[in-house]
C-alpha positions in Angstrom: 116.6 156.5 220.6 115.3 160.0 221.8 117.0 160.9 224.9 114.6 161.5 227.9 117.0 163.6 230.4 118.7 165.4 227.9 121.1 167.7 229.6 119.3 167.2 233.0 121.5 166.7 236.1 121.1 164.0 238.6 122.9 162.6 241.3 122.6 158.8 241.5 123.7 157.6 246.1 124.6 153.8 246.0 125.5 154.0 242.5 128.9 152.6 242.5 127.5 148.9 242.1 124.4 147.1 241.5 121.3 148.7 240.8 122.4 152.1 241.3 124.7 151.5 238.7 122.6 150.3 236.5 120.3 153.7 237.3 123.6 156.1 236.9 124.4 154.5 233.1 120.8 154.6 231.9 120.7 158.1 233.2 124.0 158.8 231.5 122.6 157.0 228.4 119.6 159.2 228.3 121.4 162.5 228.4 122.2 163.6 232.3 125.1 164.8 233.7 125.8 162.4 237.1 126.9 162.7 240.2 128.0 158.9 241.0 127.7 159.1 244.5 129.0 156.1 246.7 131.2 155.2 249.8 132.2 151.9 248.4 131.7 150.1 251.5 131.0 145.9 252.3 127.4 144.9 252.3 126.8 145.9 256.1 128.4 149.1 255.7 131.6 149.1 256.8 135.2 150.3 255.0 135.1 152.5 251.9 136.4 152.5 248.7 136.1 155.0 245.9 137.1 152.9 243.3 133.8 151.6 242.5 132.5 155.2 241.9 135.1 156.3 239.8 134.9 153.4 237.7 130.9 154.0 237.0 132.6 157.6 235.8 134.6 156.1 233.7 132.2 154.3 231.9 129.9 157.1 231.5 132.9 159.4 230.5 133.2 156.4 228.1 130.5 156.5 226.4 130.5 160.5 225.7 128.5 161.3 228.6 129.7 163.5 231.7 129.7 162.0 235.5 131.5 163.3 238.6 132.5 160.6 241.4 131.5 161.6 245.4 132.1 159.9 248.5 130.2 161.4 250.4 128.3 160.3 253.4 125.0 160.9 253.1 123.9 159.3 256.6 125.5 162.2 257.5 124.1 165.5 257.7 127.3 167.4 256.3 127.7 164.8 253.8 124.2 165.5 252.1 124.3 168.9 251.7 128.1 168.5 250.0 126.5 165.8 248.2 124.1 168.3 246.7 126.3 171.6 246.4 128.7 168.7 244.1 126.0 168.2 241.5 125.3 172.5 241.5 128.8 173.8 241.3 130.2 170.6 239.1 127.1 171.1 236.4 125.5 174.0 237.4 121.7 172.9 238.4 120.3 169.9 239.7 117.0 168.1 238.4 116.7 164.7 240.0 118.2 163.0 243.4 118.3 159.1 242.8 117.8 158.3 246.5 119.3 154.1 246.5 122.0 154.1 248.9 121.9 150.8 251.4 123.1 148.3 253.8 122.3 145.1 255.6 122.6 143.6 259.0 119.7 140.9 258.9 118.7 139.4 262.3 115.9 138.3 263.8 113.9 140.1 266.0 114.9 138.6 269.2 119.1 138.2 268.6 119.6 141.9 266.8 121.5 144.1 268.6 120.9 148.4 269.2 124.6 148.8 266.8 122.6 146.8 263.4 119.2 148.5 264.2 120.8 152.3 264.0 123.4 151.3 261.7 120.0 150.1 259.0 118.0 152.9 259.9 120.8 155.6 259.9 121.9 154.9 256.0 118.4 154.2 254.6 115.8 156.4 256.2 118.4 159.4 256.9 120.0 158.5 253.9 117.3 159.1 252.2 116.0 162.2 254.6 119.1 164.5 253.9 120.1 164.5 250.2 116.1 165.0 249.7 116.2 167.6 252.6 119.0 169.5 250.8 117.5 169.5 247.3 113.9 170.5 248.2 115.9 173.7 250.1 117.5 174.3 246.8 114.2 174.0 244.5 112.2 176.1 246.8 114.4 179.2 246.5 115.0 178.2 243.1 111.0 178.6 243.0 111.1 181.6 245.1 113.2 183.3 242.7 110.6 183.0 240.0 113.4 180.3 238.1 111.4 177.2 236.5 111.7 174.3 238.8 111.4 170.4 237.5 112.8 168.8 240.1 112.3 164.6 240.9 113.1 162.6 243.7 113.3 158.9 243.6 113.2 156.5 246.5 114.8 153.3 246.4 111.7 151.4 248.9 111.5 147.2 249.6 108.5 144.6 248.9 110.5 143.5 252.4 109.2 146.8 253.9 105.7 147.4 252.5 105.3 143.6 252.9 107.3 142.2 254.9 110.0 139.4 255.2 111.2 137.8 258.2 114.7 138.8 259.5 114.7 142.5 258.2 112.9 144.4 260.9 115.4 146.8 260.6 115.7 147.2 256.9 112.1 146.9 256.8 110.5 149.5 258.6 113.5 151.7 257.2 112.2 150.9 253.2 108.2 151.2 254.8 109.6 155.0 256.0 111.0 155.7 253.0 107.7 154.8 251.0 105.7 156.8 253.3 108.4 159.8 253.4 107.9 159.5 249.6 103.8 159.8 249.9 104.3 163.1 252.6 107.2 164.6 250.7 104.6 164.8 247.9 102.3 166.6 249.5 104.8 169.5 250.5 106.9 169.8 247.7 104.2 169.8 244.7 104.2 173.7 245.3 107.9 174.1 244.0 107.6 171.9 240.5 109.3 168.8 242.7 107.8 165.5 242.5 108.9 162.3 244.7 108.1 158.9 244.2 109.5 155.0 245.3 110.6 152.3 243.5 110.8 148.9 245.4 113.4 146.7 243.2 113.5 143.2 243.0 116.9 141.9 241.5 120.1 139.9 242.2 122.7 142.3 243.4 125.4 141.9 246.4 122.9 142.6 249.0 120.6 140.1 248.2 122.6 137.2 246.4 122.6 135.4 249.4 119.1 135.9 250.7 117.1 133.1 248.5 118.2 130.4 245.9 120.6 131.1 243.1 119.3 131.4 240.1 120.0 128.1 238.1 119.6 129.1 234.3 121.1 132.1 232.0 117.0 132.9 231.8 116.7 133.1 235.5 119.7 135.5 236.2 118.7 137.9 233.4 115.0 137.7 235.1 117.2 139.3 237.9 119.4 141.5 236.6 119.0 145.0 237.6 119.2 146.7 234.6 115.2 146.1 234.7 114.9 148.4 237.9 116.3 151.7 235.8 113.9 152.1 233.1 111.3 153.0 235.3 113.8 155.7 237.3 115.5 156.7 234.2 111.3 158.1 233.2 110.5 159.5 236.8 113.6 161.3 237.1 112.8 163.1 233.3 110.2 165.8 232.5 107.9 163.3 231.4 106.8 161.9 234.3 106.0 165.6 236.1 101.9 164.4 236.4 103.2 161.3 239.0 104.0 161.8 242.1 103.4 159.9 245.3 103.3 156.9 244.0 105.4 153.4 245.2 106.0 151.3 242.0 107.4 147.8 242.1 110.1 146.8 239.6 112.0 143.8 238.6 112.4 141.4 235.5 109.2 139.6 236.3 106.9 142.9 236.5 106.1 146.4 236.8 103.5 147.8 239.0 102.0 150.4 241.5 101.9 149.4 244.7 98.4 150.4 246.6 99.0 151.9 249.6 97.4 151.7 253.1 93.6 151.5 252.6 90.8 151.3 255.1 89.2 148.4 255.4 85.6 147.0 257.3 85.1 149.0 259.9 82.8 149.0 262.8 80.9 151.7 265.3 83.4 152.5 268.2 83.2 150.2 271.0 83.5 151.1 274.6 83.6 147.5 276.7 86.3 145.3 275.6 85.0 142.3 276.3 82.8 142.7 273.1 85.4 143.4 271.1 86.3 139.4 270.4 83.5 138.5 267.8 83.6 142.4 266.4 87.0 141.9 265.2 87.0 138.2 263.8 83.9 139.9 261.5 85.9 142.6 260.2 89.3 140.6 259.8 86.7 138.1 258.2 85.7 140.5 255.5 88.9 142.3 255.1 92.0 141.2 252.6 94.4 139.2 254.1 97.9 141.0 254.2 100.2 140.2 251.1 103.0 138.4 251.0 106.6 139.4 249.0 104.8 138.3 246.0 102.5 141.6 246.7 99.1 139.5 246.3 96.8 139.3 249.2 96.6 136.3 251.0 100.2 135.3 250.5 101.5 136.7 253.7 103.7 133.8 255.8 101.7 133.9 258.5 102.9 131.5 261.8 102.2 130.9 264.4 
């Protein structure tokens, strides 16, 4: 099997269970040097434990690769930029931040409290903010110093944030930012060699094992497994995939695909007097696609009401 990040170095946040796992031993598997980066907490954030990052290590160490283990916070400003100096002093360089750290606190709209809002948005969207923030500093002078740059980030983004799902306002608008901070981080960073793109797993893991049925057949849990979500990071983190960038893909055991972003649809002449504005609308929502559903097809969307 040719190795497609031979001797590249990525850091993997989240990685200590789960789908970042799976992303830190494919990564291994194919030739980087990890940084297994992971506080170890419960679902909704709360307690750590290194022990689930050092036994990823161990594993890659296993199997002849190298891996460091970091705790590191990387809600935390300090945290992410240690996070980042790890992977440079422990293996000399960096290539490609694995952004999948994440926690819960589902609610509904009208019962969630200030504390599970912030404590969502604070670990997913800055989480994903300051390890990229850090990196991108550390390409550009790289750049600036006439040095080759191919550096990738990867975003771990939601079908519950670029389509919805009832009871995760929080997580969702957090995974929609971090698809959109993928499309704008893009834009800036294409001058220094860096590309940055989103993945929106599907797959049974802790944080979602209690969020629909349980799978009922051997078939149905490997349909779920998340070993299906790192092929597709294991490629956008290597040199091969240095034409894509800004793209959201979907990935589970059922499919692989690109997500389409925001599009405009019918559209009409501005309109001063809002009392015209009733029948204008019901014509364009008429002839536009209805919104999609979790299943990503239009028309599907749960609409009540």
């Amino acid at each position: 099997m040719s190795r497609l990040c031979e001797g590249r170095v990525a850091i993997v946040t989240g990685a200590g269970r789960g789908i970042g796992r799976e992303h830190a031993l494919s990564l291994a598997r194919h030739g980087a040097k990890v940084v297994v980066n992971d506080l170890g907490g419960a679902v909704d954030g709360s307690g750590t434990d290194l022990s689930p990052a050092e036994t990823v290590v161990e594993e890659i160490r296993a199997m002849g690769g190298e891996a460091v283990a970091s705790s590191d916070n990387v809600a935390s400003w300090e945290g992410a930029q240690n996070l980042i100096n790890t992977a440079i002093t422990t293996f000399g360089d960096l290539h490609a931040v694995i952004n999948n750290a994440g926690i819960l606190r589902d609610r509904v709209l009208a019962n969630m409290t200030e504390e599970e809002w912030d404590a969502v948005i604070n670990v997913h969207l800055k989480g994903t903010f300051g390890p990229s923030r850090w990196a991108v500093a550390y390409w550009r002078e790289q750049a600036k110093a006439g040095k080759p740059v191919s550096g990738r980030i990867i975003n771990t983004t939601s079908v519950s944030g670029i389509y919805g799902n009832p009871g995760q306002t929080n997580y969702g608008a957090a995974k929609a930012g971090i698809a959109a901070f993928s499309v704008i981080a893009a834009l800036e960073v294409a001058r220094y060699g860096v590309t940055v793109n989103a993945v929106g797993p599907v797959a049974l893991t802790r944080m979602t094992e209690g969020l629909g049925p349980a799978p009922e057949t051997d078939e149905e849990r490997e349909m779920r497994s998340p070993h299906w979500i790192a092929p597709i990071v294991t490629w956008l983190a290597s040199e091969e995939s240095a034409h894509v960038t800004g793209r959201v893909f979907e990935a589970s055991g059922q499919t692989l695909a690109v997500a389409e972003g925001w599009v405009r649809g019918p559209s009409h002449a501005p309109v001063e007097d809002p009392t015209a504005l009733g029948p204008i609308v019901d014509e364009m929502l008429a002839a536009a696609r209805q919104n999609s559903g979790m299943d990503g097809r239009p028309g599907s969307w749960p609409q009540q009401g």
